[in-house]
C-alpha positions in Angstrom: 103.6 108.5 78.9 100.8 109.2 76.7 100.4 105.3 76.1 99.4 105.1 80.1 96.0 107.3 79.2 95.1 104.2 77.3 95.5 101.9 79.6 92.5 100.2 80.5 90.1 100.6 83.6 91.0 98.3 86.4 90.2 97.5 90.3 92.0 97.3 93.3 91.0 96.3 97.1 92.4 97.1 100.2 92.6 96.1 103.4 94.1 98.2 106.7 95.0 96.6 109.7 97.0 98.0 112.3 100.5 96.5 114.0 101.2 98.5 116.9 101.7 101.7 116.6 102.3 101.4 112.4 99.4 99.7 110.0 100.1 97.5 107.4 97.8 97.8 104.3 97.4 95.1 102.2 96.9 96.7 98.0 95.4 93.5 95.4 94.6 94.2 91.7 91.5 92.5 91.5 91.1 94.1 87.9 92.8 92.1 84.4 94.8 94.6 83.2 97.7 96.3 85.2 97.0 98.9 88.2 99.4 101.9 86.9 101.0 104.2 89.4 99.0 103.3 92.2 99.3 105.7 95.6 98.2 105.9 99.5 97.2 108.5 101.7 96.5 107.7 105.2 93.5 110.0 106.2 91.4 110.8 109.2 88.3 109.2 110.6 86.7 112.0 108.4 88.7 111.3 104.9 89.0 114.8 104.7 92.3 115.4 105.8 95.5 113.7 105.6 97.5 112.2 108.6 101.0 114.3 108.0 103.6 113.0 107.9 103.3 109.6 107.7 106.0 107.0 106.1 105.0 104.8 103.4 106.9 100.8 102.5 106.4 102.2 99.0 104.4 104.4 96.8 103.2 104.8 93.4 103.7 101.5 92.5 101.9 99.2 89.7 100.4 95.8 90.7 99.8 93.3 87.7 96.5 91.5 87.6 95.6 89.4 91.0 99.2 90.4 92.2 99.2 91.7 96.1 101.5 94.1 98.0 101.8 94.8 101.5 103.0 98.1 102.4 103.8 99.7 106.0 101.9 102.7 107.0 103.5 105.0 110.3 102.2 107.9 111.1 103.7 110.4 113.3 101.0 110.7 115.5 98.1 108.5 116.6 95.0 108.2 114.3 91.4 108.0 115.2 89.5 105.6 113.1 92.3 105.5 110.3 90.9 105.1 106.3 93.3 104.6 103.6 92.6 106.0 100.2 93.7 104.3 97.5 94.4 105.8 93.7 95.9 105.0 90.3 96.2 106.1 87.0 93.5 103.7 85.7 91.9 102.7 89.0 88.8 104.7 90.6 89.6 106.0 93.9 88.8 103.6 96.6 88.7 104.3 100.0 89.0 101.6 103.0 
């Protein structure tokens, strides 16, 4: 594991859209090297606080350079103005 502290900086963006009562967020490496154990957390119109619980497609997954993943998003309860923060290993956080 210590090898993954070397990895190189990278980028991602994101995009959240919502399909009924579930969101679908669409995760893209825009970075050249490979996004390393990257995560979601749906938050609150604030970003404060988390929207528990909520189901995630996947999680911590790692995205190659300009690879895409589409991951399903449900929350248990409905969201106000619904931001998805995004992190990895070598990616700066990125809210969206």
């Amino acid at each position: 594991m210590r090898a993954l502290n070397q990895v190189a900086a990278t980028s991602v963006s994101v995009s959240l859209r919502q399909d009924g009562s579930a969101y679908s967020a669409v995760v893209k490496n825009t970075g050249k090297t490979v996004a390393a154990m990257v995560r979601l957390s749906l938050r609150s119109a604030t970003a404060k606080d988390r929207v528990l619980p909520t189901l995630y497609g996947d999680n911590y997954f790692w995205l190659l350079p300009g690879e895409s993943k589409t991951v399903s998003v449900t929350p248990r309860k409905s969201v106000s103005d619904p931001k998805l923060l995004v992190e990895a290993n070598n990616v700066p956080t990125t809210l969206s």
